[in-house]
Backbone bond lengths (Angstrom), bond angles and torsions (degrees), N, CA, C in turn:
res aa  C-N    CA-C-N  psi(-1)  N-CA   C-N-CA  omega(-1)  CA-C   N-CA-C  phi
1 X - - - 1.430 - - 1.526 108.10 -
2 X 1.111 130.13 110.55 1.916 156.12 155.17 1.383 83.85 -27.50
3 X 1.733 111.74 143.56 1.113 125.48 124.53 1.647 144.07 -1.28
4 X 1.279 91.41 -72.74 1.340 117.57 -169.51 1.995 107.29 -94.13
5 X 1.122 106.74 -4.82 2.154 105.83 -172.45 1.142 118.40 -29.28
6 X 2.036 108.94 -38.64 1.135 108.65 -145.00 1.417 99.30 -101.37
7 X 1.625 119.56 25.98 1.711 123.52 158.34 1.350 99.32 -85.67
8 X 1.278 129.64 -28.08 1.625 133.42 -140.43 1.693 98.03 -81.64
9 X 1.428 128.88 99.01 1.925 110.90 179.19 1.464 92.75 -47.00
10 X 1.424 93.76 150.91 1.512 137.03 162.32 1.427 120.38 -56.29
11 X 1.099 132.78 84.78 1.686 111.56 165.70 1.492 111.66 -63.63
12 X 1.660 94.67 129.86 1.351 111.57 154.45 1.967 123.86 -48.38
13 X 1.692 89.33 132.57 1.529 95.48 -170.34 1.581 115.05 -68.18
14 X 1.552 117.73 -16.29 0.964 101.68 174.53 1.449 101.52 -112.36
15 X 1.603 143.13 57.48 1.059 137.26 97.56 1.648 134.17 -75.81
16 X 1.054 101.47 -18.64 1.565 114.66 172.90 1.611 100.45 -64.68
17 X 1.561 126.09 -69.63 1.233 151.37 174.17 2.162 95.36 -15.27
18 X 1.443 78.79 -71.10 1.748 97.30 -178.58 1.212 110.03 -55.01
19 X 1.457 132.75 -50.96 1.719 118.59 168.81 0.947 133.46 -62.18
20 X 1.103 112.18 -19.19 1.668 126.58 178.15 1.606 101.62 -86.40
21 X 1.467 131.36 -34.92 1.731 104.72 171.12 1.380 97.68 -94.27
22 X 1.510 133.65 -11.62 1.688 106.29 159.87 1.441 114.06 -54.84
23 X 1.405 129.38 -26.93 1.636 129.04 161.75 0.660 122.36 -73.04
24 X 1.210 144.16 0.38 1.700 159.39 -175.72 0.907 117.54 -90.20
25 X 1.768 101.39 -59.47 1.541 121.64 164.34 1.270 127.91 -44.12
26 X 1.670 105.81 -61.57 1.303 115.23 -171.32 1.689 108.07 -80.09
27 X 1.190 133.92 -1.78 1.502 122.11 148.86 1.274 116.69 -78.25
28 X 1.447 125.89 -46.88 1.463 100.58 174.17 1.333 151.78 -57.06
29 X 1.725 77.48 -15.25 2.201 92.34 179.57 1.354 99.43 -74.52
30 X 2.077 118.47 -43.49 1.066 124.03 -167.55 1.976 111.47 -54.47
31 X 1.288 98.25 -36.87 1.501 106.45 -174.53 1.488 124.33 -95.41
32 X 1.290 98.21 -1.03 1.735 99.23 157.28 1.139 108.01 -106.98
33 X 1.572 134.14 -6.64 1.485 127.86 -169.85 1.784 114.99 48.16
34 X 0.875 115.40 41.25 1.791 105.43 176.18 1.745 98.98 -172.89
35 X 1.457 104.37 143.18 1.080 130.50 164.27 1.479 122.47 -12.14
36 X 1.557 138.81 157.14 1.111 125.33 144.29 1.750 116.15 -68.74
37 X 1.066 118.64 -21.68 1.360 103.86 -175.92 1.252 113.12 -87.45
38 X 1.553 135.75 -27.32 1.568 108.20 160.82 1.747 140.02 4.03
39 X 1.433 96.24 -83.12 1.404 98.67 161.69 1.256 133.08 -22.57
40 X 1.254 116.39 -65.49 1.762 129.53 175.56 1.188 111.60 -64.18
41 X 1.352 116.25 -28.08 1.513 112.95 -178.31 1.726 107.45 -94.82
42 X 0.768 133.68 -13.84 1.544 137.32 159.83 1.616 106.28 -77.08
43 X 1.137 114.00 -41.94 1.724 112.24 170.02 1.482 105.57 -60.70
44 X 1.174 129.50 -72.81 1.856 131.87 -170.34 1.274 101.52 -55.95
45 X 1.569 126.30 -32.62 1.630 106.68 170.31 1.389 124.49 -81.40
46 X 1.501 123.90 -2.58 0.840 104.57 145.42 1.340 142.53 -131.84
47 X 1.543 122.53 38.16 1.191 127.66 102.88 1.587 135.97 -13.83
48 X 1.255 107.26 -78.16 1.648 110.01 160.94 1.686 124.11 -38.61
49 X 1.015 107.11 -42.33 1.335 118.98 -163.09 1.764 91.39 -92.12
50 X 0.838 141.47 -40.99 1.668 142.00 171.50 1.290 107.24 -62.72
51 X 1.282 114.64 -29.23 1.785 106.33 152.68 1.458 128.92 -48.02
52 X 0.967 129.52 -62.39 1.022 135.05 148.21 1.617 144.27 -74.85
53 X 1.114 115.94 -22.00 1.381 115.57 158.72 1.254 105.56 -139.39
54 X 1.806 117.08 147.61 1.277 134.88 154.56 1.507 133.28 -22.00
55 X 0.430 144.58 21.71 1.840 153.02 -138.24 1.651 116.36 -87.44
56 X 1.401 127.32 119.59 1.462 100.06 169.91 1.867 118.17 -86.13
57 X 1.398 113.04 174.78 0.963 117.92 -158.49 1.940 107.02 -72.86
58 X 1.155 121.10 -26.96 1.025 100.97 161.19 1.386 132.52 -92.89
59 X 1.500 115.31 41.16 1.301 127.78 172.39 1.345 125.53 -102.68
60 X 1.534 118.37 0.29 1.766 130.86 121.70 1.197 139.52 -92.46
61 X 1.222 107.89 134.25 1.592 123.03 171.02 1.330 96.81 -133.86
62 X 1.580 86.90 158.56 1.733 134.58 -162.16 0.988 79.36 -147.11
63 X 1.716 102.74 140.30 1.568 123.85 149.80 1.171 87.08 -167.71
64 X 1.808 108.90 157.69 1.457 115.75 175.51 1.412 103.09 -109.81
65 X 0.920 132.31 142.28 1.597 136.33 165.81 1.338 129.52 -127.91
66 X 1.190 126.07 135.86 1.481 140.68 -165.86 1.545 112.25 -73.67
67 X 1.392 113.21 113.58 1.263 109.79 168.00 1.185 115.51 -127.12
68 X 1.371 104.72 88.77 2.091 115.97 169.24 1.460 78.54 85.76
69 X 1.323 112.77 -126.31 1.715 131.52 -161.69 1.337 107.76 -79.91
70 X 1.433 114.39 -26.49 1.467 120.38 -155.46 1.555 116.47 -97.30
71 X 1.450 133.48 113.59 1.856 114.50 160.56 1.274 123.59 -74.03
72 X 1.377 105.76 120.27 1.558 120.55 179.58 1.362 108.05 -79.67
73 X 1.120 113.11 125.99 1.830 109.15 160.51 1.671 120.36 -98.60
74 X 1.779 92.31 114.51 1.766 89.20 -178.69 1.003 88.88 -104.81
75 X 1.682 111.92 157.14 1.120 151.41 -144.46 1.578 94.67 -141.24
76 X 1.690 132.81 148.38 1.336 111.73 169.75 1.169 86.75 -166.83
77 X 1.499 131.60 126.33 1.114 152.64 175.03 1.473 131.80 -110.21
78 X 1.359 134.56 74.45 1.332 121.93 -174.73 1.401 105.46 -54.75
79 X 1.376 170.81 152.09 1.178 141.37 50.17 1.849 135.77 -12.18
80 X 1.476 90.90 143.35 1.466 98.40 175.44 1.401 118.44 -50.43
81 X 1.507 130.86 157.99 1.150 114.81 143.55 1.591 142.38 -74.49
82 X 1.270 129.31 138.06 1.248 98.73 -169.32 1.539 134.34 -91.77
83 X 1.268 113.33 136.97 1.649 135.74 -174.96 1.936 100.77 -21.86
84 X 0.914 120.61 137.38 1.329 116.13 147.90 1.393 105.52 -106.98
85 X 1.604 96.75 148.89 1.537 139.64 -170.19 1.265 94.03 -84.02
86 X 1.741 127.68 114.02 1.190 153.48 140.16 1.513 115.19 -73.89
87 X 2.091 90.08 118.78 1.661 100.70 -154.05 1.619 92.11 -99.53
């Protein structure tokens, strides 16, 4: 503790509190690179897609990826192979 601290105003602890998870925040988006909605949107597709075919759950992916200026959304779907019919 300086000499002089007790000229310096005080920040309030719960503005401190608050900058510190705006840094919190903004590294984790930075370090996953993708949206909060990913998630949900890899869940409802496959939903959809379990409508019609069997699928396990890690047989979608989402990821967004950077191309030049633009975010691409890939999409990636394994499907099963299909069964052959024993005549």
């Amino acid at each position: 503790m300086g000499m002089f601290d007790f000229l310096k105003p005080k920040k309030n602890t719960a503005s401190i509190a608050k900058d510190r998870l705006r840094i919190i925040v903004a590294q984790e988006r930075t370090n996953r690179g993708a949206p909060d909605y990913l998630p949900l949107l890899q869940r409802e597709l496959l939903e959809v897609i379990r409508k019609y075919v069997s699928i396990d759950v890690e047989a979608v992916k989402v990821d967004l990826v950077k191309d030049g200026d633009h975010d691409v959304l890939d999409i990636s779907v394994a499907l099963p192979e299909e069964r052959q019919a024993t005549a």
